[in-house]
N, C-alpha and C positions, 0 to 999 in steps of 0.2 A: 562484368559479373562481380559480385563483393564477394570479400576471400575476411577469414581470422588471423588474423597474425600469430602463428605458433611462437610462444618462447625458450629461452633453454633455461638451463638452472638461476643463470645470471639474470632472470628476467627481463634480456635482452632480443631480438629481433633473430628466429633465425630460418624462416621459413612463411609460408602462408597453406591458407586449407580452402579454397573455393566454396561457398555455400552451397546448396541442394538450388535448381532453380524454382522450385515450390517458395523457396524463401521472397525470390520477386514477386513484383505486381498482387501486393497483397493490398487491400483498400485498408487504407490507415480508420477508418469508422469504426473499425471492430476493435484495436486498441482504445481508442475513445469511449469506444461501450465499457470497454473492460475495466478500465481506470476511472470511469464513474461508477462501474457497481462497488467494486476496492473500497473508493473512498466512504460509499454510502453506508457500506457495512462498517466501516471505524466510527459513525456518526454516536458521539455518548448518549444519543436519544434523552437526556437528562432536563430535558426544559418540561416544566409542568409549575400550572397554576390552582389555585381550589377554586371551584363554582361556589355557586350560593349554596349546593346544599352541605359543603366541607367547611364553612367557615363558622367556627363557633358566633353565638349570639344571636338575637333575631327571632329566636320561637314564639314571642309575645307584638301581637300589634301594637304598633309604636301608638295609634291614636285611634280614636273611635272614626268606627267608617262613613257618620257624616255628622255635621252640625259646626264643624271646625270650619267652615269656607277654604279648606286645603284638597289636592289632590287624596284618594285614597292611599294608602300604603298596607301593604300588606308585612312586611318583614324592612328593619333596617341594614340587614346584612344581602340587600337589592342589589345587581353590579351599580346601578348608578349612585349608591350610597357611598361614602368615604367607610372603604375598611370594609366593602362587601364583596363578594363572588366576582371573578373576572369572567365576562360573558365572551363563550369564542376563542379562548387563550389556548396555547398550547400543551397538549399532554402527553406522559410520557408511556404511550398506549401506541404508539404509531409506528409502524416497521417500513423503514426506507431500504429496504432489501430489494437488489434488483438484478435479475435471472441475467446470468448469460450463459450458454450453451456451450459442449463442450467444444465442437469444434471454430467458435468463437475465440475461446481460452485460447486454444493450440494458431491458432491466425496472430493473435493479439501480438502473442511470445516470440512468433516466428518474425510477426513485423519490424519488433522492437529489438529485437536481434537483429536483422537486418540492415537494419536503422545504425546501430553500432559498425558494423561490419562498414557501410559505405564511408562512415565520420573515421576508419580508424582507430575506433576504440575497443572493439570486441578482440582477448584475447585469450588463445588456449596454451599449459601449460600440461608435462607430465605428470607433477601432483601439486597440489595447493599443502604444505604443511609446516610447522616452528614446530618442530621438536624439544627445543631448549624450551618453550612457553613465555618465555618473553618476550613485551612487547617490542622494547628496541629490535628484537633482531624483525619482526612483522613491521615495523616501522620501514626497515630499511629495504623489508621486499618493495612494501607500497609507493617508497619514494622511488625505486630504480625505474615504476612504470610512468614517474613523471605525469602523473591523471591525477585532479583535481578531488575527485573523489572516486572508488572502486566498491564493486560487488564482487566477493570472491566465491564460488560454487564449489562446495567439492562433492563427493559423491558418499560418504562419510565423514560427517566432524567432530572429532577426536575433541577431547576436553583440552590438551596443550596448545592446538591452533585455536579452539574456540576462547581459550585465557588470554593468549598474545594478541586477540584481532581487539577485545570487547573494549579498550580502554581507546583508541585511536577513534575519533571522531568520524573523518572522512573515510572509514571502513567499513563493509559488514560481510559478516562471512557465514554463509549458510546451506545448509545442505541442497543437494539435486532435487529433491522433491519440495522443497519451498521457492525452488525457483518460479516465478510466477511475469507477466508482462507488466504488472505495475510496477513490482521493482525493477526489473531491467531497463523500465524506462526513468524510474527516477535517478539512478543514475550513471553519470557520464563516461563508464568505461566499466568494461564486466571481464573477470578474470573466472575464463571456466577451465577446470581439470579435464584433460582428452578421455576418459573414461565417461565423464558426463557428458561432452559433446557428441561422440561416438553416437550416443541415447538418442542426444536432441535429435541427430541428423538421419537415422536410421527412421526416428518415426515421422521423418518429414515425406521419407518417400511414400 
């Protein structure tokens, strides 16, 4: 069964917490759903082209409609023209939004948790806080867990933890209700306060 690793002040190793078995045998598809709808909604939707009827120019027949031995033309600002309408292009009219359900969400989170828990890296502390608001001293929490990069949860975030976390690269620290499955899966080791865990685990059963 996968367990969190409880820490103590030192954010050192001093116990473990068994997960809910709701947390197994979850089918990893539904983090996959969830982490493509994530990225779909960050999509800047910003590509767009002008058709023929957005491009200035063109309100005048370039040549008479026969006697020239040419095809007809109606307008030089034609997609096939240099400098006319892109026919078919992309615009920025199109919503890549894609639903997932809630108890989708709640599988995704619990997966991805899971996921942590078996590698090792999921771990719970009494509270997540820098009182002093500097970064050196959040520096030296993050180094003590030895993890490449962390997600810290806390259950409230105080603007002194929120100053000491913001300048450190491989950190991010963010309250219990933005905890979500796309970021617990991106990345490699998630540091949650036992008040928010408590949450998680209660509404697993």
């Amino acid at each position: 069964m996968s367990a969190a690793i409880v820490l103590n002040e030192k954010m050192e190793k001093a116990s473990e917490i068994a997960l809910p078995e709701s947390f197994a045998g979850i089918n990893p598809h539904n983090l996959y759903l969830y982490v493509k709808s994530a990225q779909a909604a960050m999509r800047a939707n910003s590509a767009s082209v002008k058709t023929r009827s957005e491009v200035s120019g063109g309100g005048k027949k370039p040549f008479a409609q026969k006697g020239g031995g040419r095809a007809r033309q109606g307008s030089i600002r034609a997609p096939h023209y240099t400098g006319g309408g892109i026919a078919f292009g992309p615009q920025n009219n199109r919503n890549y939004n894609q639903k997932v359900n809630k108890k989708q969400k709640k599988l995704a989170l619990n997966f991805a948790l899971n996921e942590h828990a078996q590698n090792g890296t999921l771990f719970v502390v009494d509270s997540i806080e820098v009182a002093s608001g500097k970064t050196k001293d959040a520096a030296a929490m993050f180094k003590a867990l030895n993890q490449r990069d962390t997600l810290f949860v806390k259950s409230i975030l105080d603007e002194k933890t929120y100053l000491a976390f913001q300048n450190l690269n491989a950190t991010f620290v963010i309250e219990s209700n933005e905890l979500n499955a796309y970021l617990a899966a991106n990345y490699r080791s998630i540091v949650i306060e036992k008040a928010v865990w408590e949450n998680l685990v209660s509404g697993a059963k």
